[in-house]
DRENDO-1510 file (C-alpha; in Angstrom, 1 decimal, always signed):
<recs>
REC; n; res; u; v; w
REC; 1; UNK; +0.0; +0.0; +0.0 .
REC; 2; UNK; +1.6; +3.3; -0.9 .
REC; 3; UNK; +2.4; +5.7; +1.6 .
REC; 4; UNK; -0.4; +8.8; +2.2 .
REC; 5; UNK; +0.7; +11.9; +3.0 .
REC; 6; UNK; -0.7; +13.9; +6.2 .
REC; 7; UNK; -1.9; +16.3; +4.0 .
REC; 8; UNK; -3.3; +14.4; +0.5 .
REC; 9; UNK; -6.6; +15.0; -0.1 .
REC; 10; UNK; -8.0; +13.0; -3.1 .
REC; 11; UNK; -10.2; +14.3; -5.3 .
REC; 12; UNK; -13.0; +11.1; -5.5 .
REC; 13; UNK; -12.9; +11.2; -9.1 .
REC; 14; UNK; -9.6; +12.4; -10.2 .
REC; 15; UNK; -7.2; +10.8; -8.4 .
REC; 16; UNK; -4.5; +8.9; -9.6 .
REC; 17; UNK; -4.3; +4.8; -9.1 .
REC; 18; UNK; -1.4; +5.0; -6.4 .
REC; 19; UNK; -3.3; +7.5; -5.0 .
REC; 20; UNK; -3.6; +6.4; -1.0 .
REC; 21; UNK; -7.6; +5.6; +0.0 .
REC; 22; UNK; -6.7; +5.0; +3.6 .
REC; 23; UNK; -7.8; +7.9; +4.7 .
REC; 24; UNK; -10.2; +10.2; +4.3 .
REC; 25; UNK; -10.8; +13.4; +1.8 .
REC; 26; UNK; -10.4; +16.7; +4.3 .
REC; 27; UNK; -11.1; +19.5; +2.0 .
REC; 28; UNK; -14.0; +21.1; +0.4 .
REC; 29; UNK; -14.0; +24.6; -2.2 .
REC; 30; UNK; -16.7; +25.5; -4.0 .
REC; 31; UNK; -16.7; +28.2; -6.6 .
REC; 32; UNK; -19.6; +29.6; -8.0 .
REC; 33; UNK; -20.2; +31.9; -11.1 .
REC; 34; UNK; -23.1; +33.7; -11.8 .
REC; 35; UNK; -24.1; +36.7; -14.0 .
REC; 36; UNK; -23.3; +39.6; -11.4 .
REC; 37; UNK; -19.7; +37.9; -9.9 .
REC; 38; UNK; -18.6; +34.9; -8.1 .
REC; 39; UNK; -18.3; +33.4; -4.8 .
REC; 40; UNK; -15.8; +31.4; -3.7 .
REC; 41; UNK; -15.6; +29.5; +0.1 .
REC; 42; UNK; -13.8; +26.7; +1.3 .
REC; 43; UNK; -12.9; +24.6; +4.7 .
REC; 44; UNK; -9.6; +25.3; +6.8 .
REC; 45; UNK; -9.0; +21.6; +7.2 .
REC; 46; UNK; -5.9; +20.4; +5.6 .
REC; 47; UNK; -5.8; +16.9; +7.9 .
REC; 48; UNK; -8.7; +15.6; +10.1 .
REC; 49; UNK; -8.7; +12.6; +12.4 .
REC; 50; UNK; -9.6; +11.5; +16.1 .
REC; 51; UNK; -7.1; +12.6; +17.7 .
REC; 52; UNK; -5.3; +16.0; +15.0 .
REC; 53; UNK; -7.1; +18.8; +13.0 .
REC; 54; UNK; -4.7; +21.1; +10.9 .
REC; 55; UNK; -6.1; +24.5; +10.2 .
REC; 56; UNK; -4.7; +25.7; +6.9 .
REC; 57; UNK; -6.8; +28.3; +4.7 .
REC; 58; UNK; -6.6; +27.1; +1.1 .
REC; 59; UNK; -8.1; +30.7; -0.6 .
REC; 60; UNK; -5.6; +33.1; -1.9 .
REC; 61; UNK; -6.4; +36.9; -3.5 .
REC; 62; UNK; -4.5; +38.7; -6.1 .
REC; 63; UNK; -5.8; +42.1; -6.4 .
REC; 64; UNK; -4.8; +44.9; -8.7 .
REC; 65; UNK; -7.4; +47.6; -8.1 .
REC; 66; UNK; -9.6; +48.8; -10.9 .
REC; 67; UNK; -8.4; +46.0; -13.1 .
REC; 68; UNK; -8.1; +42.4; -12.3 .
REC; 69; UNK; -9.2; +40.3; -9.5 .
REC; 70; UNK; -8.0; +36.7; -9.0 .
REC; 71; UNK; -9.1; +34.4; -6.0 .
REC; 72; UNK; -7.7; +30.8; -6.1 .
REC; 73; UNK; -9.1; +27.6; -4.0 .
REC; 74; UNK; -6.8; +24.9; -3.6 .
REC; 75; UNK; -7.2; +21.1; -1.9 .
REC; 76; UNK; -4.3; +18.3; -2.6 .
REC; 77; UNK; -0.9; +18.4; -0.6 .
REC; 78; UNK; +0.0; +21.7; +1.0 .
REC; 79; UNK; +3.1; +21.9; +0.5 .
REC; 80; UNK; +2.9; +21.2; -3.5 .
REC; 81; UNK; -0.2; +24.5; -3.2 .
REC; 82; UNK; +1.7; +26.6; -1.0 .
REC; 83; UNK; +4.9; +26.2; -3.9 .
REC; 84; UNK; +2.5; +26.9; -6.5 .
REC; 85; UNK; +1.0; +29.8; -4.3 .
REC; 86; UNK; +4.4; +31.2; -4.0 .
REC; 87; UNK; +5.5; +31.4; -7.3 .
REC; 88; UNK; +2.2; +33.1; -8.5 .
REC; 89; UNK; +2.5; +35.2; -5.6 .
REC; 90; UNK; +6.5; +36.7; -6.4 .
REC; 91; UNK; +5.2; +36.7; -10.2 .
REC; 92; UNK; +2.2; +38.9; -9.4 .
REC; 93; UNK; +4.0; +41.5; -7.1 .
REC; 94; UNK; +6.9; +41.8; -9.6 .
REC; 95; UNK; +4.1; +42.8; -12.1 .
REC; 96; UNK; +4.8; +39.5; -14.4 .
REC; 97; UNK; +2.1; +36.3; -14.3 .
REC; 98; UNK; -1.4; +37.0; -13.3 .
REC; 99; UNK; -0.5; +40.7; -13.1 .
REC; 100; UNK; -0.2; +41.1; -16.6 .
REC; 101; UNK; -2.2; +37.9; -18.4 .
REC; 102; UNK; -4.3; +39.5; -21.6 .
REC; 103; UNK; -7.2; +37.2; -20.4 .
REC; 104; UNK; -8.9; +35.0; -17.7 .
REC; 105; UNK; -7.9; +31.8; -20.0 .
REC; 106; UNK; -4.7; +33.1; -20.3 .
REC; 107; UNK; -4.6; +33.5; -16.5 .
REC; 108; UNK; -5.5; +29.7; -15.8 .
REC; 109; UNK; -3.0; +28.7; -18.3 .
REC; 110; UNK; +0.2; +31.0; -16.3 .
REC; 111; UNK; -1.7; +29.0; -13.1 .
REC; 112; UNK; -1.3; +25.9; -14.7 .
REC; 113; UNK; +2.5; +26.3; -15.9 .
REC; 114; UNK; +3.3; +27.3; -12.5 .
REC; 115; UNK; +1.9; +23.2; -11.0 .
REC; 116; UNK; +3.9; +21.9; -14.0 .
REC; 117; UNK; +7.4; +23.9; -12.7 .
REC; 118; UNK; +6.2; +22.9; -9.5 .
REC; 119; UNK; +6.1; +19.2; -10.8 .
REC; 120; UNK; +9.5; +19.4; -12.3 .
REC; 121; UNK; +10.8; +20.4; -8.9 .
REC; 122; UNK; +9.3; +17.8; -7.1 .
REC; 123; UNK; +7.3; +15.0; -8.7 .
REC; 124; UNK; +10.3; +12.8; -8.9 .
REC; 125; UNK; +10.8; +13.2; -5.4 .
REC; 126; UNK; +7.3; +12.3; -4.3 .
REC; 127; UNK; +6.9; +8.9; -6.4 .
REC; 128; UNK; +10.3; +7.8; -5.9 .
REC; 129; UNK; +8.8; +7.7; -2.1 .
REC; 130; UNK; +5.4; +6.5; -3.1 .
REC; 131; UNK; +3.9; +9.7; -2.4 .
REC; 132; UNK; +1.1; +11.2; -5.3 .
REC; 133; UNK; +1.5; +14.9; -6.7 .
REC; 134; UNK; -2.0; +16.1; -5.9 .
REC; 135; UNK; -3.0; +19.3; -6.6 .
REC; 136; UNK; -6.3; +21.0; -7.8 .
REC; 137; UNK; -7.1; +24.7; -8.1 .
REC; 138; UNK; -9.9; +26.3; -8.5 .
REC; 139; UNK; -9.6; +30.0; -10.1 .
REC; 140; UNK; -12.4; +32.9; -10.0 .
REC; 141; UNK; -11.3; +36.1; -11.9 .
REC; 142; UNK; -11.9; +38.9; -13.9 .
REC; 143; UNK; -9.9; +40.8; -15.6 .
REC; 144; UNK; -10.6; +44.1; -17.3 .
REC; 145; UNK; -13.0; +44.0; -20.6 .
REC; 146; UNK; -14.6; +39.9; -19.8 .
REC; 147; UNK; -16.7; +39.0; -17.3 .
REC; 148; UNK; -16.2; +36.5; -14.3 .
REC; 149; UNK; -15.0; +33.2; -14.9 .
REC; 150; UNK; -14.3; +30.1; -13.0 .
REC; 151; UNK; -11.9; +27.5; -13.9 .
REC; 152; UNK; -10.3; +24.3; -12.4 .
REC; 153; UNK; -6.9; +23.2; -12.7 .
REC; 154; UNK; -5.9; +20.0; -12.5 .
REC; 155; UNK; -2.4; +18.8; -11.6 .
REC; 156; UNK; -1.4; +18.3; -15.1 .
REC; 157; UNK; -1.6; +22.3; -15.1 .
REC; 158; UNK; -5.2; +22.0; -18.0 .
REC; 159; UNK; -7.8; +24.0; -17.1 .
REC; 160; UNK; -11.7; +23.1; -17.3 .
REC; 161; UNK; -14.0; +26.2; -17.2 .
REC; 162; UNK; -17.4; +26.4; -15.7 .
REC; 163; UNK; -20.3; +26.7; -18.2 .
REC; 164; UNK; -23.9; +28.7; -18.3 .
REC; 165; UNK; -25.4; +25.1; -17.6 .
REC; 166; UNK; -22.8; +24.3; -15.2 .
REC; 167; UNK; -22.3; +27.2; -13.3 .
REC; 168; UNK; -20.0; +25.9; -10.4 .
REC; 169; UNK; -17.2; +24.2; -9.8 .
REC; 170; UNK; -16.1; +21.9; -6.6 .
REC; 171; UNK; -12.7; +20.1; -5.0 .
REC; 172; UNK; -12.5; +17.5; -2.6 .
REC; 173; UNK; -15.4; +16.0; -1.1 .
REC; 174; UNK; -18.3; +17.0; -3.7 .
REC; 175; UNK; -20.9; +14.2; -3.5 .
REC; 176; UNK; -22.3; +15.8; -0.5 .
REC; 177; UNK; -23.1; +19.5; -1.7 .
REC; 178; UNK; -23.8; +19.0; -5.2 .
REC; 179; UNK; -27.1; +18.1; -4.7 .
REC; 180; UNK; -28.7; +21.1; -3.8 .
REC; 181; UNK; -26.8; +22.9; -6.3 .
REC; 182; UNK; -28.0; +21.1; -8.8 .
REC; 183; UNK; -31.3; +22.1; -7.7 .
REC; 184; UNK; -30.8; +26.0; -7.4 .
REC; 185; UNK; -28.2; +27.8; -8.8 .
REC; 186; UNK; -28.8; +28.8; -12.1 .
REC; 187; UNK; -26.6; +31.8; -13.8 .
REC; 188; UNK; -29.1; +34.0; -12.9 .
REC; 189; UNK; -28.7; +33.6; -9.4 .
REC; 190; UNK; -28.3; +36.4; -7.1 .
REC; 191; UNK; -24.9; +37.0; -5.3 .
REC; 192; UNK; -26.5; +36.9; -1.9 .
REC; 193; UNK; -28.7; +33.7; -2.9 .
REC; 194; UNK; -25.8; +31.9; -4.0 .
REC; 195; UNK; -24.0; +32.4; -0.9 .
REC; 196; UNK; -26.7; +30.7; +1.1 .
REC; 197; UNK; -26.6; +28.0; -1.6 .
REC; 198; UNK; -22.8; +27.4; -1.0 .
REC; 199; UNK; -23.1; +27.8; +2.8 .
REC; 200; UNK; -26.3; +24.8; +2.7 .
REC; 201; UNK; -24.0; +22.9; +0.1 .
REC; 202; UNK; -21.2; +23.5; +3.3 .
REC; 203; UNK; -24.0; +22.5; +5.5 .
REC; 204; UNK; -24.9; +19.1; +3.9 .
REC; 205; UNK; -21.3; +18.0; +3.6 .
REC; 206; UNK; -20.0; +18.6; +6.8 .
REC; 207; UNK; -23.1; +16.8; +7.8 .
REC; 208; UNK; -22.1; +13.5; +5.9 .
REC; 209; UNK; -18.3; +14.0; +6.4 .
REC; 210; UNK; -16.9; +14.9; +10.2 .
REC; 211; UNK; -13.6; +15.7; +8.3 .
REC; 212; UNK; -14.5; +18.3; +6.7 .
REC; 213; UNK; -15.0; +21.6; +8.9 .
REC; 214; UNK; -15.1; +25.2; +9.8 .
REC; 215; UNK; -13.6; +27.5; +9.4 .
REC; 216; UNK; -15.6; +28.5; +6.1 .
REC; 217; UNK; -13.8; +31.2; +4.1 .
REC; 218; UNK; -16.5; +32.7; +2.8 .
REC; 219; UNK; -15.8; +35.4; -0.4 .
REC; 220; UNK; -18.3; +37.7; -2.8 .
REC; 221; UNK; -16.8; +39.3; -5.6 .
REC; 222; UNK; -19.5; +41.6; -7.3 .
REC; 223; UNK; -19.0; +42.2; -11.4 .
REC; 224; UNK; -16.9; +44.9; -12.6 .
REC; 225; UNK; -15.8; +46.2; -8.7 .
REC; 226; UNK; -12.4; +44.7; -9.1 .
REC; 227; UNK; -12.1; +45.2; -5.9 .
REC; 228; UNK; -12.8; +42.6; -2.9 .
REC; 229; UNK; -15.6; +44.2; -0.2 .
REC; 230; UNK; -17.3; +41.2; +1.1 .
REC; 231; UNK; -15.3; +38.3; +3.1 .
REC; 232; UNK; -16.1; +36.4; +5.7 .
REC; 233; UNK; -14.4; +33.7; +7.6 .
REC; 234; UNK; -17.0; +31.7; +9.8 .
REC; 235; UNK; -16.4; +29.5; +12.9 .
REC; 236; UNK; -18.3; +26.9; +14.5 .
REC; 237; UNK; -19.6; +29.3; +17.0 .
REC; 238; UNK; -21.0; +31.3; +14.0 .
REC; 239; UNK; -24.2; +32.6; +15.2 .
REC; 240; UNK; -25.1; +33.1; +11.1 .
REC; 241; UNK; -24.1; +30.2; +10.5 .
REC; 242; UNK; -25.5; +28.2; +13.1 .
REC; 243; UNK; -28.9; +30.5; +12.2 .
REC; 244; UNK; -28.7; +29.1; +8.8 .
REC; 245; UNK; -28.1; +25.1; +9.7 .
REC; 246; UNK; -30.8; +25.2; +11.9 .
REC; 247; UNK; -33.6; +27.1; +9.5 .
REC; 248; UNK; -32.6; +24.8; +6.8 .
REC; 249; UNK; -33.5; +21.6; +8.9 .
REC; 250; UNK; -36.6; +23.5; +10.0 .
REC; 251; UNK; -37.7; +24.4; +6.4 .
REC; 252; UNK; -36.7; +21.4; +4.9 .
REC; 253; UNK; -38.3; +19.2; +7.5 .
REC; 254; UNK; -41.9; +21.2; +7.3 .
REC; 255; UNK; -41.6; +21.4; +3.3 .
REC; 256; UNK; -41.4; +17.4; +3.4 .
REC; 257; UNK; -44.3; +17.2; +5.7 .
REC; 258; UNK; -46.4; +19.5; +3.7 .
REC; 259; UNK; -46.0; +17.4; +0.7 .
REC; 260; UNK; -49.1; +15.7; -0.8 .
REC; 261; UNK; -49.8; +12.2; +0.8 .
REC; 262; UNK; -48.5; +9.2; -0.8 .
REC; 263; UNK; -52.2; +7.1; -2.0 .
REC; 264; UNK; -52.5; +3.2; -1.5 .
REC; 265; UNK; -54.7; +0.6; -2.9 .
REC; 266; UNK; -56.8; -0.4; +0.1 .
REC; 267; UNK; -56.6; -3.7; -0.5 .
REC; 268; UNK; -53.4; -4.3; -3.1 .
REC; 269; UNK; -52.5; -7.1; -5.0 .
REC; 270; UNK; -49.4; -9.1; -3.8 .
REC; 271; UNK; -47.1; -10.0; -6.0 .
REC; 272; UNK; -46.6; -13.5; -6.8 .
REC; 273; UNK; -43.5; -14.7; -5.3 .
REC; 274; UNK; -40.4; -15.3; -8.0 .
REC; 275; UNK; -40.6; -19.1; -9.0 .
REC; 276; UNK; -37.7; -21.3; -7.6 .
REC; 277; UNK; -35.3; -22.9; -9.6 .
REC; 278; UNK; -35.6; -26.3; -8.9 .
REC; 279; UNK; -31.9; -28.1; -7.8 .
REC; 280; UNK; -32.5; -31.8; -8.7 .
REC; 281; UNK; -30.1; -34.8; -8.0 .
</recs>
């Protein structure tokens, strides 16, 4: 069995065959475009078990006032992210990388070179000790004359954008939340709406999955601002969001009783049982 390390987290559907399934995923990011901006929250776990829980935050900001706004998600080793968060970071202040890509696709592609000179550094390393190079990113930007756009990265440095039909994108443990974003968010969804979404989709996973936890880093970007004004980080002691878990089980519970009754045959017809196969000697 190959070696896991503290902080993998394996994306269900994307991880590599030597991947280790010992333990559990520990992340969740969720990025969500709609027609007036995005928003972007994750978890702060980086490593969750009975006995250790890591607090790492995985969102980053590039900001250049006025005319481009980057925030990146990240889940996968820290170490490999933090590199890769580096070199993006000494890039941007020098003026070079995200600070001067033409376009948001452009941007993705400068993220996505930066995993694969990441890779060169260290891949070798890694696999010669049985340990995977996982990384995924999500990035929500704007830049100057195009509208907001999310993409994901994948640790081969390709990006996969976010559609009109599929207007969100998630890492790590996504079975949970997707439900009830498939249900409601639609590109026309309001900023504020789609915040609730992602904090129910937060909800709903942490629910189903103890290893994934506050603190939620919680981020609205509004269209054409190019400028961050809303953030929030929230806690488990969070009276909003504590407000919103328990309304949610409220509504949800009354909105299942006030469904219309299920009608039976008064006196039904059972089945005939299956014939037997017959085992003669």
């Amino acid at each position: 069995m190959p070696q896991c390390s503290v902080y993998d987290e394996i994306h269900p559907r994307l991880a590599a065959p030597q991947a280790c399934f010992s333990r559990g995923i520990v992340t969740y990011c969720l990025g969500i475009v709609t027609d007036d901006g995005l928003v972007m929250a994750s978890d702060s776990r980086s490593n969750a078990g009975f006995d250790q829980v890591n607090v790492c935050r995985k969102m980053y900001r590039f900001v250049k006032e006025d005319e481009r706004v980057f925030v990146i998600l990240t889940s996968g080793s820290l170490s490999i992210s933090q590199s890769v968060i580096s070199l993006l970071r000494v890039d941007f202040d020098a003026g070079l990388g995200l600070a001067q890509a033409p376009s948001i696709y452009h941007a993705a592609r400068i993220v996505g070179e930066t995993v694969r000179q990441v890779s060169e550094m260290d891949r070798a390393s890694l696999e010669r000790d049985n340990f995977s190079f996982n990384v995924h990113l999500l990035l929500g930007a704007q830049v100057r004359g195009e509208p907001p756009t999310l993409y994901l990265i994948y640790p081969q440095g390709n990006p996969l954008q976010a559609t009109e039909d599929s207007p969100y994108l998630q890492l790590g443990e996504v079975k949970y939340g997707r439900p009830i974003l498939d249900r409601g968010i639609q590109s026309a969804t309001s900023l504020e709406v789609a915040a609730k979404y992602a904090l129910l989709s937060f909800d709903a996973t942490m629910r189903s999955n103890v290893t994934v936890g506050p603190p939620i880093d919680l981020l609205l970007y509004k269209r054409d601002s190019f400028r961050i004004t809303r953030y929030r980080r929230l806690g488990a002691s969070d009276p909003d969001l504590n407000l919103i878990h328990e309304s949610w089980e409220k509504s949800l519970r009354r909105a299942v009783e006030q469904l219309p009754e299920i009608e039976f045959d008064e006196s039904p017809a059972v089945p005939d049982d299956p014939p037997q196969a017959v085992v003669r000697p």
